[in-house]
mmCIF file as gemmi writes it, N, C-alpha and C atoms, coordinates in Angstrom:
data_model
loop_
_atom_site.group_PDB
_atom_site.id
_atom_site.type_symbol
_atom_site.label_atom_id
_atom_site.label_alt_id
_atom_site.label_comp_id
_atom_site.label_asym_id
_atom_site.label_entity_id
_atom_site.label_seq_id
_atom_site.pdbx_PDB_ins_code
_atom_site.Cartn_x
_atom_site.Cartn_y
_atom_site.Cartn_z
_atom_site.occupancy
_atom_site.B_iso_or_equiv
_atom_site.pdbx_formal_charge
_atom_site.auth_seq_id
_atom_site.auth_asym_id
_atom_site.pdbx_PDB_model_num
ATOM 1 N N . UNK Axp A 1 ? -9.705 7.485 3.552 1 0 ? 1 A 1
ATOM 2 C CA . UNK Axp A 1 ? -9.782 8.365 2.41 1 0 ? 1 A 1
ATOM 3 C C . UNK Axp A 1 ? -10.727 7.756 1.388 1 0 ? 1 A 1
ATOM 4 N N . UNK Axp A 2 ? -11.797 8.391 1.249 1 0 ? 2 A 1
ATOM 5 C CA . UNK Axp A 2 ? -12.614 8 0.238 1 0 ? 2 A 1
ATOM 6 C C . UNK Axp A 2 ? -12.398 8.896 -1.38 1 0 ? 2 A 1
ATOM 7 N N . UNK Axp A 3 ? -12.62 8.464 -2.592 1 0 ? 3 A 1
ATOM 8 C CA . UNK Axp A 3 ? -12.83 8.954 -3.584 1 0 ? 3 A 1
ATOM 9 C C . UNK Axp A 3 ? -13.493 8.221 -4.671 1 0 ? 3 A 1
ATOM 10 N N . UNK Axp A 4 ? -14.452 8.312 -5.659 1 0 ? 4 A 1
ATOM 11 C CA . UNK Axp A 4 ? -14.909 7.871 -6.884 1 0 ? 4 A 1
ATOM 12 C C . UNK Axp A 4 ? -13.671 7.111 -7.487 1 0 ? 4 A 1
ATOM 13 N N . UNK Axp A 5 ? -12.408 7.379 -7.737 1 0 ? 5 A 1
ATOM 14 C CA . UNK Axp A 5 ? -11.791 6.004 -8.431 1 0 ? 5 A 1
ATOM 15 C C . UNK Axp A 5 ? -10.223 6.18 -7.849 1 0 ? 5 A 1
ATOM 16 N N . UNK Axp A 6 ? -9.352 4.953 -7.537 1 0 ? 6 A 1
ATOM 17 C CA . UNK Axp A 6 ? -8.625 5.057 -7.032 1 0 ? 6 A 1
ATOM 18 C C . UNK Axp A 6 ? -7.397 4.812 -7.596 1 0 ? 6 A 1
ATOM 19 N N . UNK Axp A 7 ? -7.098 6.621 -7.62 1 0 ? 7 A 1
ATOM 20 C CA . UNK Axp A 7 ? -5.906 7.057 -7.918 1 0 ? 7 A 1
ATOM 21 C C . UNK Axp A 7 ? -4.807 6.987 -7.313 1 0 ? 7 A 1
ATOM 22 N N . UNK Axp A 8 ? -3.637 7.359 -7.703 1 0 ? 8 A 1
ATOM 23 C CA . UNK Axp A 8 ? -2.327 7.496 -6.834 1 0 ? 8 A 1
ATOM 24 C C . UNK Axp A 8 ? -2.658 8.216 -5.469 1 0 ? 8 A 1
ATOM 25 N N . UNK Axp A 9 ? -2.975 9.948 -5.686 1 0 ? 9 A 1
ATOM 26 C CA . UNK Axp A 9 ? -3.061 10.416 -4.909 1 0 ? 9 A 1
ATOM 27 C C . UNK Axp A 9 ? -4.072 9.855 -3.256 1 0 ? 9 A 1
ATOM 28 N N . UNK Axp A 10 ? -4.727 9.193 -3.903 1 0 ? 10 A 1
ATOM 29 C CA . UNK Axp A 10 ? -6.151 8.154 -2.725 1 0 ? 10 A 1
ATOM 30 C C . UNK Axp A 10 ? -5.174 7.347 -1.989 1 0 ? 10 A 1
ATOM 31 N N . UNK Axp A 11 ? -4.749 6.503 -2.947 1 0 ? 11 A 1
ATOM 32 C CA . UNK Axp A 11 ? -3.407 5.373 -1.856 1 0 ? 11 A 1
ATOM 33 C C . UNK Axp A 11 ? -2.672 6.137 -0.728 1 0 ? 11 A 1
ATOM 34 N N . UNK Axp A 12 ? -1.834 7.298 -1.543 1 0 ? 12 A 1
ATOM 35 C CA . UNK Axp A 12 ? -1.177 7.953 -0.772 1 0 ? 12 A 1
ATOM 36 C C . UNK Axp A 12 ? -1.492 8.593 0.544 1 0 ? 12 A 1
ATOM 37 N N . UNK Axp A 13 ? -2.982 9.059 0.18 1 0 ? 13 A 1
ATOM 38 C CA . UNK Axp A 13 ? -3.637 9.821 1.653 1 0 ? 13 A 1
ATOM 39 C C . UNK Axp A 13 ? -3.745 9.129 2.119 1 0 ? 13 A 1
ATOM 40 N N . UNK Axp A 14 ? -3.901 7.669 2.063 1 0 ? 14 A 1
ATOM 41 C CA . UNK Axp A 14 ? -4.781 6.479 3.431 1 0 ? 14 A 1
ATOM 42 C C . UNK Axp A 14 ? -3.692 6.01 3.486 1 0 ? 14 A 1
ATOM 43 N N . UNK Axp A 15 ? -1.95 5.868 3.16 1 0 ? 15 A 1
ATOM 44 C CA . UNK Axp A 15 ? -1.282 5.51 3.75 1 0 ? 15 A 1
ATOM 45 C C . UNK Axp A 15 ? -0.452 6.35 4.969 1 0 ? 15 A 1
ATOM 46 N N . UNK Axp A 16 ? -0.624 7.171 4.238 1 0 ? 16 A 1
ATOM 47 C CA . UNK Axp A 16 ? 0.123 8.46 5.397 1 0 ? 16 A 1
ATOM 48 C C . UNK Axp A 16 ? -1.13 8.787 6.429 1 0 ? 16 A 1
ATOM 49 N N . UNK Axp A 17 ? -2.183 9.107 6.146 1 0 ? 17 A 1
ATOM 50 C CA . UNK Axp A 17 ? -3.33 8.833 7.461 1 0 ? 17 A 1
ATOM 51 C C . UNK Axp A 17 ? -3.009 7.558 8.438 1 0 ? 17 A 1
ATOM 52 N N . UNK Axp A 18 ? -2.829 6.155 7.434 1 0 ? 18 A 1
ATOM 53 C CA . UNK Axp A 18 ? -2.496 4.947 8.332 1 0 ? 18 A 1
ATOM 54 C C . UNK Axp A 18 ? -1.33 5.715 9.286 1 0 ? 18 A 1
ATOM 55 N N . UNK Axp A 19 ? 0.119 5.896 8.53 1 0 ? 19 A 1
ATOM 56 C CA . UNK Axp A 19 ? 0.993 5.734 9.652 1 0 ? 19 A 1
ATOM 57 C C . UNK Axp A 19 ? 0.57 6.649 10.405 1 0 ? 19 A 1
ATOM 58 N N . UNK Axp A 20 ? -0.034 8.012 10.163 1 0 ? 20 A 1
ATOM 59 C CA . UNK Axp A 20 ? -0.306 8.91 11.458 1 0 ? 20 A 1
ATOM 60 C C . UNK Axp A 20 ? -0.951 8.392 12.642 1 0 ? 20 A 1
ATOM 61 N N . UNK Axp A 21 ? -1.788 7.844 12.311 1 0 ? 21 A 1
ATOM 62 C CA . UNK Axp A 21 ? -2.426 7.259 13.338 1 0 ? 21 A 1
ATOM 63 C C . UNK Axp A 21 ? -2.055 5.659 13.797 1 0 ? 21 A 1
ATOM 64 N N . UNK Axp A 22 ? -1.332 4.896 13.47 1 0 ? 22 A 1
ATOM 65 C CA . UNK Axp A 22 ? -0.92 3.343 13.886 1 0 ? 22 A 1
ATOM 66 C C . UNK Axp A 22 ? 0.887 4.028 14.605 1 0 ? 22 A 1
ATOM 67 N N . UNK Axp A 23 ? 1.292 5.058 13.949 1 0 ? 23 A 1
ATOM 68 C CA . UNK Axp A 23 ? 2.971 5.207 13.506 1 0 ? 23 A 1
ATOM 69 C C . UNK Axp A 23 ? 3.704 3.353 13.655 1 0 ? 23 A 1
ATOM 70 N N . UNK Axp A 24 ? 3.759 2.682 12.758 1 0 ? 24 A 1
ATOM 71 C CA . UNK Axp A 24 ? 4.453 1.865 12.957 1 0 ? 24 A 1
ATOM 72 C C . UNK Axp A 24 ? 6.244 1.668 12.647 1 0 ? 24 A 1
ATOM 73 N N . UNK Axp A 25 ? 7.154 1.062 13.2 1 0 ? 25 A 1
ATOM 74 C CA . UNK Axp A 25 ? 8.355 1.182 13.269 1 0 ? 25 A 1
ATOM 75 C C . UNK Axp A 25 ? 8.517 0.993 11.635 1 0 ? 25 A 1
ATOM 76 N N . UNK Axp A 26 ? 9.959 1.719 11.261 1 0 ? 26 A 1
ATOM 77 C CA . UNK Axp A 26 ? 10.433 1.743 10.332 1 0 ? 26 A 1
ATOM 78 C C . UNK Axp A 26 ? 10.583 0.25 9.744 1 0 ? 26 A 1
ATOM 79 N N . UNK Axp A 27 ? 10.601 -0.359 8.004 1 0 ? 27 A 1
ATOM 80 C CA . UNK Axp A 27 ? 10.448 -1.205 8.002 1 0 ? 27 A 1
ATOM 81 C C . UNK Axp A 27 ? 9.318 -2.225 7.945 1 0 ? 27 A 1
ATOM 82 N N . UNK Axp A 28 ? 8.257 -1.707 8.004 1 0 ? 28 A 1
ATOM 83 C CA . UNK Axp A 28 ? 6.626 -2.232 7.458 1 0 ? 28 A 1
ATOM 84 C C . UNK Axp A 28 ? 6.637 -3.044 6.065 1 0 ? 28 A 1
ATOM 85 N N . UNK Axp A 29 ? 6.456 -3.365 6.06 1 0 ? 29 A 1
ATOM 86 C CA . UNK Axp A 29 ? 6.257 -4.313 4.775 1 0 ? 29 A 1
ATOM 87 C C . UNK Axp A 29 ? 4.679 -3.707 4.367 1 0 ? 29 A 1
ATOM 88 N N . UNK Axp A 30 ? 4.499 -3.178 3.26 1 0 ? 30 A 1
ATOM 89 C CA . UNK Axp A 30 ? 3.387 -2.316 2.491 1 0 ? 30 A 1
ATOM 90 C C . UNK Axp A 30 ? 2.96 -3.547 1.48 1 0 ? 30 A 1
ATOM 91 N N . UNK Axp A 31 ? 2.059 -4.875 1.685 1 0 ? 31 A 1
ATOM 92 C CA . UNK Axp A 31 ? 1.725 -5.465 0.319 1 0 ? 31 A 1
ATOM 93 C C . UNK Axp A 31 ? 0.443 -4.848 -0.494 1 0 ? 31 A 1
ATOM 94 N N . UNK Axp A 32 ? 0.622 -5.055 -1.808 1 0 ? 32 A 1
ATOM 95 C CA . UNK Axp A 32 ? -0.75 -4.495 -2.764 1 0 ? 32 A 1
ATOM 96 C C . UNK Axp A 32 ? -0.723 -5.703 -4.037 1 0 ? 32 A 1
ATOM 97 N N . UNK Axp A 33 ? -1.404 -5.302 -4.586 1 0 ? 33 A 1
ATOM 98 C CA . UNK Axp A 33 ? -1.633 -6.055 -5.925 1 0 ? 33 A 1
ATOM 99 C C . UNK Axp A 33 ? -1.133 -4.898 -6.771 1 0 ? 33 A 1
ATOM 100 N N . UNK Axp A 34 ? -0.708 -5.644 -7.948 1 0 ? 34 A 1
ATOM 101 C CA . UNK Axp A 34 ? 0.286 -4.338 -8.924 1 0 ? 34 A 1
ATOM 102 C C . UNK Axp A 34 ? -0.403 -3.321 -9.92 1 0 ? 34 A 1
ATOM 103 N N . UNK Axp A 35 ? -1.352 -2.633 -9.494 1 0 ? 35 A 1
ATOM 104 C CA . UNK Axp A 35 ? -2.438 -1.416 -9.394 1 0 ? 35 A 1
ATOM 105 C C . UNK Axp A 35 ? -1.09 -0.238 -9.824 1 0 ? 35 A 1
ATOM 106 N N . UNK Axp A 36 ? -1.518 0.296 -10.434 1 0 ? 36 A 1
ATOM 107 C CA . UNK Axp A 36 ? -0.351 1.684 -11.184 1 0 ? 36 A 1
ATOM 108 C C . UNK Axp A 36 ? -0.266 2.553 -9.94 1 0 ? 36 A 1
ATOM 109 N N . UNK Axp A 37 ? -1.41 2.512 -9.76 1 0 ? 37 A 1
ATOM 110 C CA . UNK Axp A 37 ? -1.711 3.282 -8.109 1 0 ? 37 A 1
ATOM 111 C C . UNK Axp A 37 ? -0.709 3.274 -6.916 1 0 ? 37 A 1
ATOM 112 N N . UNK Axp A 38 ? -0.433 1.932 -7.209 1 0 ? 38 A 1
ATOM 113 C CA . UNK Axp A 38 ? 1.136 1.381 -6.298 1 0 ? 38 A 1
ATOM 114 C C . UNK Axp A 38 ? 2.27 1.528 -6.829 1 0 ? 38 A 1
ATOM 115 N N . UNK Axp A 39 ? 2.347 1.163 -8.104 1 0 ? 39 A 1
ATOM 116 C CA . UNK Axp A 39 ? 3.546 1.468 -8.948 1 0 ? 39 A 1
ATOM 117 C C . UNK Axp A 39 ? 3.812 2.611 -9.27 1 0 ? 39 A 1
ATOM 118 N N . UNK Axp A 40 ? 3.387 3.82 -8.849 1 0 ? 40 A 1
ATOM 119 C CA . UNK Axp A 40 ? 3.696 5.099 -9.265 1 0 ? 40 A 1
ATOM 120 C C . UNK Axp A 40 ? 4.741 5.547 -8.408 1 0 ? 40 A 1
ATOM 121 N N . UNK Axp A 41 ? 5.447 6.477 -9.181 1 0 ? 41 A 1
ATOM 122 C CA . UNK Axp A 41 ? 6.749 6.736 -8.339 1 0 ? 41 A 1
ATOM 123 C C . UNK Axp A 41 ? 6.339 7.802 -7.13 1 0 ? 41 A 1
ATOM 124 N N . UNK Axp A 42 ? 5.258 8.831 -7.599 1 0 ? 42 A 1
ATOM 125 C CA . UNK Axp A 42 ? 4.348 9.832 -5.913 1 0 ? 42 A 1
ATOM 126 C C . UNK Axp A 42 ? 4.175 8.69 -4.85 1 0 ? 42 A 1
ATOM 127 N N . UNK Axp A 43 ? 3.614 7.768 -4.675 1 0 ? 43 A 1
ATOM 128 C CA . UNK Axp A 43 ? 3.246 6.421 -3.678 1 0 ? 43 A 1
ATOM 129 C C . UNK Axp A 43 ? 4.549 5.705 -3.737 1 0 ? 43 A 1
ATOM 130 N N . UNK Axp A 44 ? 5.385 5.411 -3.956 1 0 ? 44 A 1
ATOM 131 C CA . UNK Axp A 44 ? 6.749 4.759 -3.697 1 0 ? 44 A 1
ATOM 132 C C . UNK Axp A 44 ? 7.355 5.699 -3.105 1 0 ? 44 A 1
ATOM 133 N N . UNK Axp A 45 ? 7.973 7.063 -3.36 1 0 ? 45 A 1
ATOM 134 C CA . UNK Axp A 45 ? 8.521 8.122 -2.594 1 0 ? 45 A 1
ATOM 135 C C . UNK Axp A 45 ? 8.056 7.996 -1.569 1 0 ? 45 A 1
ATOM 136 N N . UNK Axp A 46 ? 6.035 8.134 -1.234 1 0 ? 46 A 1
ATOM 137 C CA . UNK Axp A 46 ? 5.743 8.12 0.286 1 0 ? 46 A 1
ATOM 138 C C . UNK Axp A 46 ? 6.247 7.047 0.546 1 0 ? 46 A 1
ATOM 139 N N . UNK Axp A 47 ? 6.091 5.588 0.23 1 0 ? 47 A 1
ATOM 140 C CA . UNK Axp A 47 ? 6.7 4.648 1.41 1 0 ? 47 A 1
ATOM 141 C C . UNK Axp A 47 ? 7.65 4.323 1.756 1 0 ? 47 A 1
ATOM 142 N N . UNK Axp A 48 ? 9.252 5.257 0.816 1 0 ? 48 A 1
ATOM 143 C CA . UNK Axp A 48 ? 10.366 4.947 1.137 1 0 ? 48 A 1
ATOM 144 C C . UNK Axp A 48 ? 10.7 6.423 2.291 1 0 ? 48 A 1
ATOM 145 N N . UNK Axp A 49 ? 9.807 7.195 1.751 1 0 ? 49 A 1
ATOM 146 C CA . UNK Axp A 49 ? 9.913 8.374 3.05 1 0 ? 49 A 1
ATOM 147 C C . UNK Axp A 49 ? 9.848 8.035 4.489 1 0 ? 49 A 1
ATOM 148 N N . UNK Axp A 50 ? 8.423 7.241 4.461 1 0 ? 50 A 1
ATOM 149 C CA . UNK Axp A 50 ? 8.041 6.556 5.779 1 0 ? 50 A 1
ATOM 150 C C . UNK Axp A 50 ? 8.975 5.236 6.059 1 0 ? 50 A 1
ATOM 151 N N . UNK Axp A 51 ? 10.156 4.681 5.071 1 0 ? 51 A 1
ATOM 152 C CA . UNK Axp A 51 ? 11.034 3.987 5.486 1 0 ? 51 A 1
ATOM 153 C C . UNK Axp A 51 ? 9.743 2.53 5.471 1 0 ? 51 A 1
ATOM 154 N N . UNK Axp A 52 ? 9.162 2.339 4.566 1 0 ? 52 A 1
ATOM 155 C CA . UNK Axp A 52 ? 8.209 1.034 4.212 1 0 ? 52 A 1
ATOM 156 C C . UNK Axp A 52 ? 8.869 0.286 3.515 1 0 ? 52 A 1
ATOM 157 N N . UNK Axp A 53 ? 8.619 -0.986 3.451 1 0 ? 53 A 1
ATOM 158 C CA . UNK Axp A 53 ? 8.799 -2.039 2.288 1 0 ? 53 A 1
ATOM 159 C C . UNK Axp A 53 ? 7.726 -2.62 1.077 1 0 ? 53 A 1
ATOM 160 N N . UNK Axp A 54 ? 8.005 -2.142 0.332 1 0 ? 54 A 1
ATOM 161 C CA . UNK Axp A 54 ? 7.131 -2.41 -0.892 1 0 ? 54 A 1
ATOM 162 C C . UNK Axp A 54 ? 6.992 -4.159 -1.491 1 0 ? 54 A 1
ATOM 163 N N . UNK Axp A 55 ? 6.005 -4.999 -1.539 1 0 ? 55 A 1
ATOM 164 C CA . UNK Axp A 55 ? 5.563 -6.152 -1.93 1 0 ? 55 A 1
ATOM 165 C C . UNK Axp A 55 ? 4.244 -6.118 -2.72 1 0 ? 55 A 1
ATOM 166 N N . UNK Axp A 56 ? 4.636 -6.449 -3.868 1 0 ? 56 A 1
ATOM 167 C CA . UNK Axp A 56 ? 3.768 -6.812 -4.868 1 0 ? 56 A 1
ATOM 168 C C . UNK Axp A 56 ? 2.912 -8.062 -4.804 1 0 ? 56 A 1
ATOM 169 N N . UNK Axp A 57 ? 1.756 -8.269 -5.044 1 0 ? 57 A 1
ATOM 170 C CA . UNK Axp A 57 ? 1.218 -9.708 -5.965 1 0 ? 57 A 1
ATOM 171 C C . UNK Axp A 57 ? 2.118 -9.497 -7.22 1 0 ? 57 A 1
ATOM 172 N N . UNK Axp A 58 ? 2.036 -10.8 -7.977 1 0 ? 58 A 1
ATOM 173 C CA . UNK Axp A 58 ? 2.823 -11.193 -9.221 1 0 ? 58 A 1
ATOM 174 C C . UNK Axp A 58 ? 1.21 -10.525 -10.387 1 0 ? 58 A 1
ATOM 175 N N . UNK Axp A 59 ? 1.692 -10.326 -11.19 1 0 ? 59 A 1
ATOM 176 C CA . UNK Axp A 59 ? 0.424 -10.204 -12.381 1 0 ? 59 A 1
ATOM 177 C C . UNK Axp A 59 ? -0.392 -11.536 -12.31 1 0 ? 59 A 1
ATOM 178 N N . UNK Axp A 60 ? -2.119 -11.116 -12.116 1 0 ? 60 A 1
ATOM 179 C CA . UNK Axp A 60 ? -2.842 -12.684 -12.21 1 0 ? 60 A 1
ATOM 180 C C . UNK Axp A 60 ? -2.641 -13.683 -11.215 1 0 ? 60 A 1
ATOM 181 N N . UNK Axp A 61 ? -2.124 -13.415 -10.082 1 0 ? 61 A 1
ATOM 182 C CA . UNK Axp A 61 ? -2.153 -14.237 -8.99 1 0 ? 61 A 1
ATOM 183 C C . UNK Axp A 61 ? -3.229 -13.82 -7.703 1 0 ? 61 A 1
ATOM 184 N N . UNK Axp A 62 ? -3.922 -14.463 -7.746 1 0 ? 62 A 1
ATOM 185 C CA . UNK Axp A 62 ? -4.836 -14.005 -6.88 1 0 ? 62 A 1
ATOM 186 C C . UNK Axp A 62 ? -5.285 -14.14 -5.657 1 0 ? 62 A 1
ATOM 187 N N . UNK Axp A 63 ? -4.119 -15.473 -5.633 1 0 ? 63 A 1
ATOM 188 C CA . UNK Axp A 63 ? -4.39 -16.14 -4.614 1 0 ? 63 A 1
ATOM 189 C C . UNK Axp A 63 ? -3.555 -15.812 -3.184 1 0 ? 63 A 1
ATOM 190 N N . UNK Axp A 64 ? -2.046 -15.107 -3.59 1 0 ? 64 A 1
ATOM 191 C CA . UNK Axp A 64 ? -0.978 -14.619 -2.848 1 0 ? 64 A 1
ATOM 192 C C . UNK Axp A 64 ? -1.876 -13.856 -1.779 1 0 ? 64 A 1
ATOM 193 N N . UNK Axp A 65 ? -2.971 -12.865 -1.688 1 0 ? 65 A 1
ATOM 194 C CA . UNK Axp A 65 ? -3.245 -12.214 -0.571 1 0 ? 65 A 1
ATOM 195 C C . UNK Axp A 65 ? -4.104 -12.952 0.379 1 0 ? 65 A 1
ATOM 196 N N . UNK Axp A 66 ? -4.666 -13.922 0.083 1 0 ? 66 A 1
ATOM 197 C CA . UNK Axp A 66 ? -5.853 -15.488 0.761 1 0 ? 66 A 1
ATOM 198 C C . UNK Axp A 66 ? -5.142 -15.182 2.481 1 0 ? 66 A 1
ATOM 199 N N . UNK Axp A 67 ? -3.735 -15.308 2.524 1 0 ? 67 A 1
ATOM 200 C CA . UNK Axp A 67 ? -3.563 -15.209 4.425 1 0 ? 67 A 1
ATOM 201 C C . UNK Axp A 67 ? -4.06 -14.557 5.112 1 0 ? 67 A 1
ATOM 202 N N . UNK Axp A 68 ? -3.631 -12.892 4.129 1 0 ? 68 A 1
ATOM 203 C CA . UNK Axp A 68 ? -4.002 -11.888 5.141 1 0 ? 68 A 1
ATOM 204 C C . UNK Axp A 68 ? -4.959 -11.746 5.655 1 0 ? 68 A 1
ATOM 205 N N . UNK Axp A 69 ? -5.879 -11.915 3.897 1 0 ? 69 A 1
ATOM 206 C CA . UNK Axp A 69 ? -7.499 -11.325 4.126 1 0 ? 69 A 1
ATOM 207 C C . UNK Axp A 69 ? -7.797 -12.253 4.909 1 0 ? 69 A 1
ATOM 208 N N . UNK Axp A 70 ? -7.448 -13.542 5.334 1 0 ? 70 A 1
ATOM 209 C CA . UNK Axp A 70 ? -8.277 -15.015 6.178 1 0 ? 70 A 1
ATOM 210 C C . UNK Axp A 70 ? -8.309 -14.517 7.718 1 0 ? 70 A 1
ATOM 211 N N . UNK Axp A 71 ? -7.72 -13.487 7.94 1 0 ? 71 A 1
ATOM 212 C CA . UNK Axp A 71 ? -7.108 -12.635 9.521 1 0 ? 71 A 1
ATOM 213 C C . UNK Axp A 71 ? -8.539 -11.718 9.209 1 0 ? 71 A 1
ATOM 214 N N . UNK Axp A 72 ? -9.441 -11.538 8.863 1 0 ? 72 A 1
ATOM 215 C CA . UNK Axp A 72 ? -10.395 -10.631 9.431 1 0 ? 72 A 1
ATOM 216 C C . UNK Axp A 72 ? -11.162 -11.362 10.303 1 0 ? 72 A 1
């Protein structure tokens, strides 16, 4: 899902596109950095719909996502 600035609604389409196409088992762990985009209650509904787990970065920590991204 592409758009000029990323809103709630943007997260939401590329997560529900993700599970359509991956469907992963209930229970996913969803991490983000704490973007309103994530914190909005439209994008929390989708990932408790899809039965996700929500994980934050802390405010100003930048370093918490270094694992994942080190996996490309």
């Amino acid at each position: 899902s592409l758009e000029s600035r990323m809103k709630a609604g943007l997260v939401k389409r590329a997560f529900v596109k993700a599970v359509w196409r991956r469907k992963p088992a209930r229970g996913l762990t969803f991490h983000s950095d704490c973007g309103v985009q994530y914190a909005s209650n439209e994008f929390r509904n989708i990932l408790k719909h899809h039965g996700a787990i929500q994980s934050m970065s802390e405010k100003g920590d930048c370093y918490d996502n270094a694992v994942a991204e080190s996996l490309r």
